[in-house]
C-alpha positions, 0 to 999 in steps of 0.5 A: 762324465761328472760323477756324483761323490758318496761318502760313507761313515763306516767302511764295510766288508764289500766297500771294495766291491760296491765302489767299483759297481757305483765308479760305472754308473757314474758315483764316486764312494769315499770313506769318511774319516770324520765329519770335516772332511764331509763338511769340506765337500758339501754340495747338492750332488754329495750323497752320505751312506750310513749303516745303522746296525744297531740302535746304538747308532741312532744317536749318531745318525741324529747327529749327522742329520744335525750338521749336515741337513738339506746339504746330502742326501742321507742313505741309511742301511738298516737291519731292521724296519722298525729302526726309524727313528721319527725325525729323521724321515726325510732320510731314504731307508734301505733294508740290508743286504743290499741289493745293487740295482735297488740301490741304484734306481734309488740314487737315480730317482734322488739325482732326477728329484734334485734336477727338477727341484733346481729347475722349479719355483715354488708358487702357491700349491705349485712348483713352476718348472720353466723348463718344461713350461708347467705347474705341478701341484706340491704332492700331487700327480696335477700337472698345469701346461703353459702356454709360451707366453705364460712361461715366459711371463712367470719366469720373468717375474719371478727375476723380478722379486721387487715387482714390475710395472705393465709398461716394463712388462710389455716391453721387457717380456712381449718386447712391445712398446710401451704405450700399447694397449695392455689388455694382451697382458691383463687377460694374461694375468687373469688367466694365470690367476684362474690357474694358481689362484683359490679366488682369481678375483681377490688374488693373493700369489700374483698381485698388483702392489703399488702399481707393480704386478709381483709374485708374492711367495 
């Protein structure tokens, strides 16, 4: 089983203790020495645990966040609630003591985040998820099924960053020749804009460039 490393910034007294309870659920915590080795592992799957237990790191937390931005997820256990500093938001708060299956849930929840957000294109105020063949609204419960066709028709499209021509389309996605009449597609395309368009009828995410139809992002 692929298992997901934690690296840690100050090694407490239960680090012991804790590491043989995440080994199980499929997490792998490492002490820290000092940030290059941190920088030498990074990857989507990497989480930093942080112990904030006093104001005084603060200003090394913000250093962190610096470095390593989107590339872990940061953790950060804290004594006190009021201890938030406002750019660091994005961090998951923790309040001390630790309660494991809090945690656990936690490190589950931001591994199922990381699946879906790698599965996703972002598409005016949606994210498409060809996998589930949906939209999903950015900050919303709104979720948009697609027909196979639909799903089929996005994904293709968004490989092709430059545009593609009907003819190319109709070949490469319906696999259809290319003379065939294609108001199939065009009542596709219009039924896509009424979904991710505010005006379907002056389009502005999936237009029609140079004779190409393309996904502007």
């Amino acid at each position: 089983m692929e298992k997901n490393i934690i690296f840690v910034k100050k090694k407490n007294f239960f680090f012991n203790k804790l590491a043989l309870l995440l080994e199980k659920d499929g997490f792998i915590l490492k002490k820290a020495s000092n940030n290059n080795e941190i920088s030498l592992r990074r990857d989507d799957k990497a989480f930093l645990f942080f112990f904030l237990e006093s104001k005084d790191g603060i200003s090394e937390l913000k250093e962190l966040q610096t470095l390593f931005g989107q590339n872990l997820n940061l953790i950060v256990f804290r004594k006190e609630e009021s201890m938030i500093p406002d750019e660091l938001s994005s961090a998951v708060f923790i309040n001390l003591p630790i309660i494991y299956n809090e945690l656990i849930k936690e490190l589950r929840r931001i591994n199922e985040a990381m699946k879906i957000n790698k599965s996703q294109y972002k598409i005016g105020e949606y994210f498409f998820n060809h996998k589930t063949s949906q939209l999903i609204k950015e900050n919303s419960s709104l979720t948009i099924n697609l027909t196979e066709l639909e799903n089929k028709f996005l994904n293709y499209m968004f490989k092709k960053r430059k545009g593609a021509t009907k003819s190319q389309i109709l070949s490469e996605v319906w696999r259809h020749n290319q003379k065939l009449d294609t108001h199939t597609l065009e009542s596709l395309i219009y039924r896509l804009r009424k979904k991710i368009e505010k005006n379907p009828n002056k389009p502005s995410i999936l237009i029609n460039d140079a004779n190409k139809y393309l996904i502007k992002i």
